[in-house]
N, C-alpha and C positions, 0 to 999 in steps of 0.2 A: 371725550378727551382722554387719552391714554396717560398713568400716571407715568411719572417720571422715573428710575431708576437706577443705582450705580453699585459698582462692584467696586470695593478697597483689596487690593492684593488677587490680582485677580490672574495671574499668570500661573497660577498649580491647576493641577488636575482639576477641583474643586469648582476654582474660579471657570475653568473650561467649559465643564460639565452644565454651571449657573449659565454662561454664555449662551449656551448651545440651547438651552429647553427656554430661558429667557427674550430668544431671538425671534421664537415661533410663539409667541403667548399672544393672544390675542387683544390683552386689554394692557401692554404694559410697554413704554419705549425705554430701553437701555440708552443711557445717556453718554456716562462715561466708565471706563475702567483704570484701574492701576495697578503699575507696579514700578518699583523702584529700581529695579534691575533693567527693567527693558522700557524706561521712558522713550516715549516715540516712536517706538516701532510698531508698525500696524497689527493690528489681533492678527491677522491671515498669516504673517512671514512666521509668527511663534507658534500658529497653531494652523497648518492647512487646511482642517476639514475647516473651516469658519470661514474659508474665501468666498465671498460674495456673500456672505450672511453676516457678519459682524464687520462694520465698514468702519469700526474706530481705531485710533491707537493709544497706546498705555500713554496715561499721564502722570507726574510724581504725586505719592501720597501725601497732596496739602489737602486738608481736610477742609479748611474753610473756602475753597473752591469746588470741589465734589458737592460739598452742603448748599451749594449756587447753583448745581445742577440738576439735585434731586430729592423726591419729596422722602423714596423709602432708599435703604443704604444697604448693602450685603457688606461683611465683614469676612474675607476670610483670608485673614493674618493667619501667622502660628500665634500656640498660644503664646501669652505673655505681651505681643503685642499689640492686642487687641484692644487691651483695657483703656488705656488712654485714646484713644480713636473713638471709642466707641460713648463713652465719657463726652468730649467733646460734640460727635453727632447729636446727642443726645441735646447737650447744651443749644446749640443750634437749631433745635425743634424739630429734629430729623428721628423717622422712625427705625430702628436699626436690626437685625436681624445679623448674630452675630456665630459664626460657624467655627470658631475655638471653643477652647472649653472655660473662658473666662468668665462668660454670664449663663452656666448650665448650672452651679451649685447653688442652692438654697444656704445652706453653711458654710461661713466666712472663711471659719476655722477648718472645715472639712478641704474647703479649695486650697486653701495657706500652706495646711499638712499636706498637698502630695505637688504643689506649682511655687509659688513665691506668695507674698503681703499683697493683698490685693487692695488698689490704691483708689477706689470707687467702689467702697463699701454699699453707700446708701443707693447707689446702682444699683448694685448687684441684689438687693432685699428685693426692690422691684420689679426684676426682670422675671419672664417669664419661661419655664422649660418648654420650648417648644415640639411634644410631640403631641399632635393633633389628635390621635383615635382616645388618648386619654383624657388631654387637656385641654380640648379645645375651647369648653366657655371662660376661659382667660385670655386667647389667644386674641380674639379680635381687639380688644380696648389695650392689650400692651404697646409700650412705645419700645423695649427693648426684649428680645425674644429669643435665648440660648438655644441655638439647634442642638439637638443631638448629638451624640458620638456613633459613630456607624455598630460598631460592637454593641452598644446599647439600647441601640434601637433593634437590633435582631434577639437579643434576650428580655428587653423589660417588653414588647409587644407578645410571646410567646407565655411568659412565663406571670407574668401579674394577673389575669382571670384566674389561673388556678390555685396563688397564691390566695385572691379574695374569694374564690371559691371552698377555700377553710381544708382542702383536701391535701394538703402538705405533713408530712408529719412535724411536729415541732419538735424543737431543735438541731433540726435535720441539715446536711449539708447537701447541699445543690452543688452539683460537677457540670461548670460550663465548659463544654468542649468547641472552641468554636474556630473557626480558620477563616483566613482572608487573603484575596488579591494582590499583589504587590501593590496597587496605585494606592493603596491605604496610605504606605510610607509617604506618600509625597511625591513630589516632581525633583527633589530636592538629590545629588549624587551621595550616595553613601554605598557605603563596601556590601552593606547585608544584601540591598536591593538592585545592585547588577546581576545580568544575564547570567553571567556563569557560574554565580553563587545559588539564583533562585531556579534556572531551570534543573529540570529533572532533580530536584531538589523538593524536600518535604522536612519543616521545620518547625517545633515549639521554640518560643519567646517570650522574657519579659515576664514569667511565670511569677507569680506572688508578688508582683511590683510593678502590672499594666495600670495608667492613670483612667483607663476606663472603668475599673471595677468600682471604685470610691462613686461614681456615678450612677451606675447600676441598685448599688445596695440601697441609696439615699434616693433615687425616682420607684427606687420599686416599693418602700418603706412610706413612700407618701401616697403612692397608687394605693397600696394594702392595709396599710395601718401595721405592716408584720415585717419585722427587721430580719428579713432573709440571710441566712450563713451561705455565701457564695466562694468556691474553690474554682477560678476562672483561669481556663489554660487556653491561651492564645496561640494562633499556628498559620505560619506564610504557607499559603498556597501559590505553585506555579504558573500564575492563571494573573491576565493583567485586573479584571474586576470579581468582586462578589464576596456575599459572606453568607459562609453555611452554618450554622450554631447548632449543637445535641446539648442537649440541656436534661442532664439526670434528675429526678425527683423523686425521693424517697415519698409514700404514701403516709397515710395515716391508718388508711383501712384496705379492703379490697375496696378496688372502684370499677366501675363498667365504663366503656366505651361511650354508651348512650351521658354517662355523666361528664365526661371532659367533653362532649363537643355542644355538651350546654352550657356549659362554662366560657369556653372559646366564642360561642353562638352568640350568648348574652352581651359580651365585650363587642363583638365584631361583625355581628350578622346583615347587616348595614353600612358595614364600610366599604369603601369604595376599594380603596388598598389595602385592605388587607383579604387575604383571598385562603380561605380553611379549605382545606383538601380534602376531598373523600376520607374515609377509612380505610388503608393499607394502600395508598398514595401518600411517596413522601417528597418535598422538594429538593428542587436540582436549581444549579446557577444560571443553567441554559433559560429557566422559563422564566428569569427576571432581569435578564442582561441588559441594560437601558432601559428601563422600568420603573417605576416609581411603585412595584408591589414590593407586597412582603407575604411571602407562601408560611403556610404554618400546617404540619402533620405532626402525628404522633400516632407511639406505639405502646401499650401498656404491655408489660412484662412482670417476671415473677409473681405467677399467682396475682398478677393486678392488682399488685401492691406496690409496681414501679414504674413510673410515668416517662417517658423518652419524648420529651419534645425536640422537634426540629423547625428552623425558620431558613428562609433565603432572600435576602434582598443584596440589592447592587448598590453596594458600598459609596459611589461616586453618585449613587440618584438617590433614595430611600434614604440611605445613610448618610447622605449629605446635600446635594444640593438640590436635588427633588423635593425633599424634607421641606428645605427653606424659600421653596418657591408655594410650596402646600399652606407655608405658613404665611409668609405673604397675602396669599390668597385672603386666607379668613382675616388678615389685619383690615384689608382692603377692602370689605365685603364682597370681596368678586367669586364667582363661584366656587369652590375649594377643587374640582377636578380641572381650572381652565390652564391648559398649558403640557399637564401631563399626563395625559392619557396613549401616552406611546406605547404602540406593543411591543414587549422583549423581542429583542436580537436574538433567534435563534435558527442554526446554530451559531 
């Protein structure tokens, strides 16, 4: 018997994406979806490519009818309004899987300082960060499971083996240089993310004040045990998905080649998605377009005392709803690759 499953807010890009890879899973039926803007209208009229593949339409977000419909719950409100939703599920005996950034911080006070008072504290202690290639013997027994942040997920999978690998210099500042797709922003109208602002346009953003950094510092501090100094410059690309991150890292010593891809090797030699590139192969966003990877190269410079990592994953899968269907999986003991093993869209 196929489990049950429902999407809260499920009319952004996000929700789409969950749609689309949820519809072809083998072990799972999508029950209902929501949104409060387009109650009633069928998925197909708001999203064409889902015609004849998602035969439902949006219902309003009452939660204690969604919780009548299904055993596990996706969450992907904006932040802020997550928390109470997901509170609720919870109460409910609903398993939830939550794609804001409300149940991703370990620290109350760290979430408070960069969003608002978060109003399910004792929540929030127990939930779990959901990214699999590090966390996963916590993943299956959580009932509440913080996806990732797409920017986060392209630096803390890159960059924490060679953090725990000790080959950092300390007190060093790490220069995240990373860029992203327009669909990051949303489905939502705003002036940065129209056509005529983002095409043939190339943009930093949000410098020294992205709410993805405060995440970054604090999953990579728990992966390492080593509270990283991150200098993270965020940047729209013209491009509807993907994020490509260079990740500067000052050394400690000279290093060899042979030693970062034992590091990378020891984290990920075994994983499914995540996919280390030869040496002097770097990734591109074409080889993870609709993909649930994440490519990772690197290149050692000055005298091999400077580390240049690179990662690519597709922001709307990897970085977000592929992420939450990976995690599912292991909630559910179902196979961890059943559902995503689609090959990138290229070109």
């Amino acid at each position: 018997m196929k489990t049950k499953v429902a999407i809260i807010g499920a009319s952004g890009y996000t929700g789409m994406e969950l749609m689309r890879i949820l519809a072809g899973h083998p072990h799972v039926e999508l029950t209902a979806v929501t949104s409060r803007q387009h109650v009633g209208v069928p998925v197909a009229e708001l999203f064409p490519s889902l015609r004849q593949v998602v035969e439902l339409s949006f219902m309003d977000n009452q939660v204690a009818e969604i919780a009548g419909l299904a055993d596990l719950v996706f969450t992907a409100l904006p932040h802020k309004a997550a928390i109470e939703v997901v509170a609720e599920l919870h109460a409910a005996g609903k398993r939830v899987i939550d794609l804001s950034a409300d149940y991703r911080f370990s620290d109350r006070a760290l979430y408070e300082s960069w969003y608002q008072p978060h109003t399910a504290p004792e929540l929030l202690a127990q939930a779990v960060y959901g990214l699999p290639e590090l966390f996963r013997a916590e993943i299956p027994r959580a009932r509440v499971v913080g996806n990732p942040g797409c920017y986060p997920t392209s630096v803390i999978l890159p960059l924490a083996p060679i953090l725990v690998s000790g080959l950092v210099a300390p007190e060093s500042t790490i220069v995240v240089d990373a860029k992203s797709g327009t669909s990051g922003a949303g489905r939502g109208l705003s002036l940065g993310s129209l056509y005529c602002e983002v095409n043939e346009n190339f943009k930093p953003y949000k410098v020294g004040n992205h709410r993805h950094q405060p995440e970054m510092v604090e999953q990579l501090e728990r992966a390492s045990g080593l509270t990283p100094q991150l200098l993270f410059v965020p940047h729209l690309l013209p491009v509807s998905r993907g994020i490509l991150s260079s990740i500067y890292v000052p050394l400690a010593r000279s290093v060899t080649g042979a030693e970062i891809e034992a590091a990378l090797a020891r984290a990920y030699g075994e994983e499914t998605f995540v996919r280390l590139l030869p040496a002097g192969t770097l990734p591109t966003l074409n080889a993870v377009r609709g993909s649930n990877y994440c490519d990772i190269g690197y290149v050692l410079a000055a005298e091999q005392r400077s580390l240049i990592l690179f990662s690519a994953i597709d922001n709307l899968v990897k970085g977000a709803a592929g992420q939450a269907v990976q995690n599912m999986n292991l909630m559910l003991g179902l196979p961890e690759t059943a559902g995503l093993l689609s090959v990138a869209l290229a070109p």
